[in-house]
N, C-alpha and C positions, 0 to 999 in steps of 0.2 A: 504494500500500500504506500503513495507518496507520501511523504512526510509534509508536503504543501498543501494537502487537498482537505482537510479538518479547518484548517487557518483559512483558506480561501473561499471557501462554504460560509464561514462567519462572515466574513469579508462582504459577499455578494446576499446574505443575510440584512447586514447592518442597511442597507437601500431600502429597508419598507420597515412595516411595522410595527412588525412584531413575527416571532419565530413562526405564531402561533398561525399569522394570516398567510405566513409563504406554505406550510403544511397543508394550511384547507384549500388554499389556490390550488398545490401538485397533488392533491389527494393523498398525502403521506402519513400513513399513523406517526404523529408526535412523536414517541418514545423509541420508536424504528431510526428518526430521523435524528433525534438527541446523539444516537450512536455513531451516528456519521458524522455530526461536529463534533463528537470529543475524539473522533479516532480510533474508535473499537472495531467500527466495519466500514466497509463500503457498499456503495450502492452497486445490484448489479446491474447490469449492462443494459438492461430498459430502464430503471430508475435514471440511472446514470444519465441518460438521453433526454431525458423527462428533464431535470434538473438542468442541463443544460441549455434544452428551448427556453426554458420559463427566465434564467439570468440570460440568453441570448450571448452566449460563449461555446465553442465548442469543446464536446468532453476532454481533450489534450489539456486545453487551456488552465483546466481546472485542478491540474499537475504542476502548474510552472511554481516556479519560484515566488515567494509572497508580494515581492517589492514588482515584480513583471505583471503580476495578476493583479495587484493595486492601481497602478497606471492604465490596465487595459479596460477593467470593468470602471473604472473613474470617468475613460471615454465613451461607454456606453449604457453607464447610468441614466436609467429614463425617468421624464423630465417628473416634475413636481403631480404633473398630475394624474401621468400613471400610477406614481405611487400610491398613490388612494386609492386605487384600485378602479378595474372598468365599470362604468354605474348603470351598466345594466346588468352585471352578472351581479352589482348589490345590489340592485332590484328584485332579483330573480332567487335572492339567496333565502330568503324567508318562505320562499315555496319547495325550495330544495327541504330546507329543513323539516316541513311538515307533509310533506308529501309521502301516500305509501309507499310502499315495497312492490315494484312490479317484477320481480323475476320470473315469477311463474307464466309471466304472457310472453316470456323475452323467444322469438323464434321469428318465421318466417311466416306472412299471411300470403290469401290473394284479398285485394279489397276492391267489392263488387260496389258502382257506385251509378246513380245515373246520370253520364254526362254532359256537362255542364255548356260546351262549348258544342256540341252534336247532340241536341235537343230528341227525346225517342229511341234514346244506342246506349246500352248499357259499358260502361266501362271498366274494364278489369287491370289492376294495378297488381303489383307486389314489393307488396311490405318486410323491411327486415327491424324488429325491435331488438336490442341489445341494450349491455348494461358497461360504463364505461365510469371507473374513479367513481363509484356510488352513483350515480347518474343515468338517466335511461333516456338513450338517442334512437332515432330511428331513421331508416332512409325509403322512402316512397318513387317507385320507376314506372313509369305511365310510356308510351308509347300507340299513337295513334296512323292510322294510313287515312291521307284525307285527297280530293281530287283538289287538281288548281290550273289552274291556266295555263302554267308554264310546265309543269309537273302530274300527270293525270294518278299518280301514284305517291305524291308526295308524303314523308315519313316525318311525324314531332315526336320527338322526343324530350321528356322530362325528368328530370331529378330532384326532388325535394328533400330535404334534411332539415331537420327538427328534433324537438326535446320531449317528452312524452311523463305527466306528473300524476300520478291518482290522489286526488282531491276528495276526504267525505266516500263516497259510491259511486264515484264514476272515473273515467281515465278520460284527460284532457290533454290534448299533442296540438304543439304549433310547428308550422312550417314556414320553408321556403324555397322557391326554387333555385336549384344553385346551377343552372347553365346561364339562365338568362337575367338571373336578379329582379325578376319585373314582378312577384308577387309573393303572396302568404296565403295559408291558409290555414284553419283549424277546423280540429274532430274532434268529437266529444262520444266514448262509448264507453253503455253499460256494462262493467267487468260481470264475467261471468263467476257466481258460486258454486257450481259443480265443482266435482275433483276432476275432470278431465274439459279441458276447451275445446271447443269445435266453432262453435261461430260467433260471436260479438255484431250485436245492432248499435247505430247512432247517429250522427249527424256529421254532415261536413259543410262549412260555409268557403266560399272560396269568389272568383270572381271565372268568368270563360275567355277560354283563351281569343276568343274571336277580336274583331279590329272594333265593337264598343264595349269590350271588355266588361260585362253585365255583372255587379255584383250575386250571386246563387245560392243556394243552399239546397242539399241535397241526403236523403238516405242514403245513408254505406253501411255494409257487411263485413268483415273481416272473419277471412276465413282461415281456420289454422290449420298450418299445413307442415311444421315440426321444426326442432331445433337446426337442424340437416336436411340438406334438400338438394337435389339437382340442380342449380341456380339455371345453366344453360337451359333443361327442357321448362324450365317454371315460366322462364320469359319467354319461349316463345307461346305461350297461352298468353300476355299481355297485351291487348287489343283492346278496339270495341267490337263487340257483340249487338245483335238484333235481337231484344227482350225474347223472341221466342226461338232461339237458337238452341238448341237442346242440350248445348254444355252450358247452359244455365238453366239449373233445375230449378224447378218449382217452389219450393222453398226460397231461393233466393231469391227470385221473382215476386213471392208473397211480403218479401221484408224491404224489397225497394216498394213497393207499391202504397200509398197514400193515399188511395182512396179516390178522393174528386179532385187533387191534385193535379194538373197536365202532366203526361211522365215522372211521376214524383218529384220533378224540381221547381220549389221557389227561385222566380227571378224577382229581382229589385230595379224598375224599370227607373 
């Protein structure tokens, strides 16, 4: 172990403040991380990594000599008002803290919804929930084939990434799209009490992708489909569907359905 890397830790340490807020920033048990500033251990080789994005140094660096690692994190000590931290992750931290425990949903869905932008066409996504530094992220992959003037086969593709909280009874996930930064969205579904999940009802508001981008709201399904999965064959089922396409059963059709609804989707004209 270097004999610099205990002192330099403190070092990159002393920039905020307190031990206790760079621990809940890196997700580090306290008492784990005491052991790396006095010198007893080190971090292993993901920690290590971890620790290093968050001072913005590379792991070598964190070996030099005290007087070299002084001057260099001196130069990239960020500014006054980072160190207060980002104020929306302390907006967001009071929800972390009271939020349940989702591990038992953490896997792969499809999430059957009616879409928002092809009015009438059921759309099939797939959902991956996970759990990350105590935290539960998830990523949404939408892919549509639409016709166009220039393109009679034209392909959207979509990627959302978002944080997912269970609130009270129910489970609450926000998004966004991360190719094109142009929106958000949120779902709201009833957690299931069985011992075994198989589908989840609730709601999605979002806006269509169309060119008067219509604020919507819509029934969604999630369907589970296990911790492990063929990711290849899952996405090639990610489309839209025509409500009476017969890879969407009845069931699923009953739980997007609304009644006197058009297509089950509220639009906000």
């Amino acid at each position: 172990m270097s004999e610099h890397f205990a002192t330099n830790l403190k070092l990159a340490c002393s920039h905020y403040r307190s031990i206790s807020e760079v621990c809940r920033q890196l997700s580090i048990n306290r008492a784990q991380f005491n052991k790396y500033l006095s010198g007893q251990s080190r971090p292993t080789a993901y920690n290590l990594k971890r620790i290093g994005d968050f001072f913005g140094v590379e792991e070598y660096e964190l070996d030099l000599p005290a007087d070299q690692f002084s001057r260099l994190i001196g130069a990239r000590v960020p500014s006054s008002v980072e160190q207060i931290g980002d104020p929306i992750s302390e907006l967001f931290r009071p929800l972390h803290d009271h939020a349940g425990n989702l591990s038992r949903y953490c896997g792969y869905y499809f999430e059957y919804s009616n879409c928002m932008s092809v009015p009438g066409t059921v759309l099939v996504s797939l959902v991956h929930l996970w759990e990350e530094g105590g935290r539960f992220l998830f990523e949404r992959q939408e892919r549509q084939e639409r016709s166009s003037a220039t393109d009679q086969h034209a392909e959207v593709r979509c990627r959302y990434l978002g944080a997912a909280f269970q609130l009270q009874d129910r489970v609450f996930l926000i998004d966004y799209e991360s190719l094109t930064y142009n929106e958000m969205s949120q779902t709201i579904l009833i957690p299931s009490f069985k011992s075994r999940i198989t589908r989840l009802n609730g709601l999605k508001a979002g806006v269509s992708s169309g060119d008067r981008r219509n604020p919507a709201c819509t029934r969604v399904v999630w369907e589970y489909l296990g911790q492990e999965i063929n990711r290849i064959n899952a996405y090639r089922q990610v489309k839209l569907y025509r409500p009476d396409d017969p890879r969407i059963d009845e069931d699923i059709r009953e739980r997007l359905d609304v009644g006197p609804l058009r297509n089950g989707l509220f639009e906000v004209e």
